[in-house]
Structures are given as structure tokens and as C-alpha cells.
Backbone bond lengths (Angstrom), bond angles and torsions (degrees), N, CA, C in turn:
res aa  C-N    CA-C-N  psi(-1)  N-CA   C-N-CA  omega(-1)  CA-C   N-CA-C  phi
1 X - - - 1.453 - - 1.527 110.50 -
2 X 1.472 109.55 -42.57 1.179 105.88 163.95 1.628 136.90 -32.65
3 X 1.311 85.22 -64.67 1.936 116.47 -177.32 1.561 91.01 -48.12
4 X 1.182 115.98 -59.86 1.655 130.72 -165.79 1.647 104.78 -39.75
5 X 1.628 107.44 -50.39 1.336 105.72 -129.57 2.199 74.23 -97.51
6 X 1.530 112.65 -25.06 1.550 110.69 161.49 1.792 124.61 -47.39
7 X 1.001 106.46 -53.15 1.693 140.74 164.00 1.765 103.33 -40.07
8 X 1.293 86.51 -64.04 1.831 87.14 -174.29 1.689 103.86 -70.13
9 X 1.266 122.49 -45.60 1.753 118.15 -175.91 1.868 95.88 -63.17
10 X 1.151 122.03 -43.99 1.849 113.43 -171.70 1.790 87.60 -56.60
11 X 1.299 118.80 -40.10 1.727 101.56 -154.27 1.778 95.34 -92.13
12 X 0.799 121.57 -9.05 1.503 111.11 165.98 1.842 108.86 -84.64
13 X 1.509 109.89 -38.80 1.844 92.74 163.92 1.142 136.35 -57.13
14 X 1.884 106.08 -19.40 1.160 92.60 -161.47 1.616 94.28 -102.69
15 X 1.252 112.93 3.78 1.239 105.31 -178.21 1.563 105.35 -82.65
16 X 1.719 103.50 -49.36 1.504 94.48 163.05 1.517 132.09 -21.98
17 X 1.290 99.33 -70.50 1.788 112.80 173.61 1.400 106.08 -48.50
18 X 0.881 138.76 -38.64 1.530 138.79 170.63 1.374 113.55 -43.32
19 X 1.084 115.70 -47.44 1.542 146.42 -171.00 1.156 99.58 -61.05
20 X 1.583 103.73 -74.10 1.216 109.74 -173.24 1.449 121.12 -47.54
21 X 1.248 113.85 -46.28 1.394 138.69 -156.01 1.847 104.24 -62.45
22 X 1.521 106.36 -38.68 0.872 123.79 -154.58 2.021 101.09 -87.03
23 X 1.437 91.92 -40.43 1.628 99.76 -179.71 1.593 120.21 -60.47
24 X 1.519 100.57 -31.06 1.386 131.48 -156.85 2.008 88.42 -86.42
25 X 1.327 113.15 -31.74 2.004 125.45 -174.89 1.327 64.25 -86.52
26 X 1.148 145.22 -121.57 1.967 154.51 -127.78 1.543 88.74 -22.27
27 X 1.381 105.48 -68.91 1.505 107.11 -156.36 1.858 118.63 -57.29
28 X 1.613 97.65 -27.16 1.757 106.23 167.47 1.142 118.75 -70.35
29 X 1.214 128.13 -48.00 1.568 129.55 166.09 1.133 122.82 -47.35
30 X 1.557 111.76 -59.51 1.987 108.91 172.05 1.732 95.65 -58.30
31 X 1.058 149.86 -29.65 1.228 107.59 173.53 1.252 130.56 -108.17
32 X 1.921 111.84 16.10 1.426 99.62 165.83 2.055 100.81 -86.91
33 X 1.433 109.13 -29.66 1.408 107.85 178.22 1.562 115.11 -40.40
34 X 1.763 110.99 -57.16 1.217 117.53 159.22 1.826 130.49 -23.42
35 X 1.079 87.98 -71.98 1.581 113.64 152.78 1.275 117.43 -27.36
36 X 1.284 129.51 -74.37 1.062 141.13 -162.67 1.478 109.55 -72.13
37 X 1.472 105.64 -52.85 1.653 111.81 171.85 1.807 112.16 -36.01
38 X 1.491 95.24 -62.95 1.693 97.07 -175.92 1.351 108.64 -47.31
39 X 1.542 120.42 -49.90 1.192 111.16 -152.24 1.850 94.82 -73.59
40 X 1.195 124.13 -50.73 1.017 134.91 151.96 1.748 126.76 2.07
41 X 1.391 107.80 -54.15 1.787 133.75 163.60 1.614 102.16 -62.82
42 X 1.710 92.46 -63.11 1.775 87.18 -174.51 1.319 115.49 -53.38
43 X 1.399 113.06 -17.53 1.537 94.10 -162.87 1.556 104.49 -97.76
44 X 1.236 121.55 -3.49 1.797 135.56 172.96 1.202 89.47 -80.21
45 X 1.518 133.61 -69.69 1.400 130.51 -155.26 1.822 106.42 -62.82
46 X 1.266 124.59 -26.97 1.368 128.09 162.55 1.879 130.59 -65.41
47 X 1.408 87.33 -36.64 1.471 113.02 -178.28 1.882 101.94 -66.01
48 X 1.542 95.40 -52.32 1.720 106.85 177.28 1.574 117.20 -66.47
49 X 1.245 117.96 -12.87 1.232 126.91 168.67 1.249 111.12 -65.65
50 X 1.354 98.89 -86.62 1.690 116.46 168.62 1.429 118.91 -6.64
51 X 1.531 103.59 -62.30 1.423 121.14 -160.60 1.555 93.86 -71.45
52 X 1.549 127.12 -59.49 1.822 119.81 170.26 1.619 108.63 -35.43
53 X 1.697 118.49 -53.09 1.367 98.38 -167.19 1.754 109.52 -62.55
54 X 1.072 106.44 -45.20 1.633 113.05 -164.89 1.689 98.72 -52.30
55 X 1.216 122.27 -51.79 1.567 127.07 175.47 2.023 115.36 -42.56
56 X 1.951 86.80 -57.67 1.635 88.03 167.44 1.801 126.39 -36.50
57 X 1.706 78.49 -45.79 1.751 82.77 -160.52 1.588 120.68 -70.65
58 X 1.474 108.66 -24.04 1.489 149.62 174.05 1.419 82.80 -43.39
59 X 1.588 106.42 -105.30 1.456 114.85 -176.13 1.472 110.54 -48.57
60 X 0.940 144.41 -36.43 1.833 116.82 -178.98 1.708 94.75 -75.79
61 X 0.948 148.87 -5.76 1.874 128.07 142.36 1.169 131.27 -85.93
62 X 1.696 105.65 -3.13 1.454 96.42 -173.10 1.544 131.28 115.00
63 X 1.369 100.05 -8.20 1.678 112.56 -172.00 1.508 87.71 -92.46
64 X 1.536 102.51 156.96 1.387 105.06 164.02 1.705 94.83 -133.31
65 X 1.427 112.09 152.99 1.517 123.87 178.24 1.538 123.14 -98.91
């Protein structure tokens, strides 16, 4: 009964740690997603740049797109 009732406290820690383990993965992901989103914007809001200058330069020689 002993052994049993040892057995049952290891499988409730490790379930804990599971838990934990798992909250601690949730919480890394929302902030590389986070992460990623921003960088994600920056890289549209750069891309949309680009694309105005290249258009500018188009029309001040004469090309049209």
C-alpha cells in the first residue's frame, strides 16, 4: 500500500510537470506567433514601399506598368 500510494504521488508530479511543461510551450508560441506577425507587417509595409519607389522611378523615365 505503501509502494502504491509512492507510485500514485511520482504520477501526479509528473503529470504536474506535464502541465507545466505544456503551459510554459502555449506561452512560447503566442510569443514567437506575436513575433512573427510584427515582423510579418514590417515586412508588407517594406515590400509596399519598394513597390511605390520602383513605380516612381518607372514613370519619371517613361515606363508605364
Amino acid at each position: 500500500a505503501e509502494e502504491d500510494a509512492e507510485i500514485a504521488q511520482q504520477v501526479k508530479e509528473i503529470q504536474k510537470s506535464k502541465q507545466e511543461n505544456s503551459e510554459e510551450q502555449e506561452e512560447y508560441e503566442a510569443r514567437v506567433t506575436a513575433q512573427m506577425t510584427a515582423a510579418d507587417y514590417e515586412a508588407v509595409e517594406t515590400l509596399r514601399a519598394l513597390q511605390g519607389a520602383s513605380k516612381e522611378r518607372q514613370r519619371s523615365v517613361g515606363l508605364s506598368s
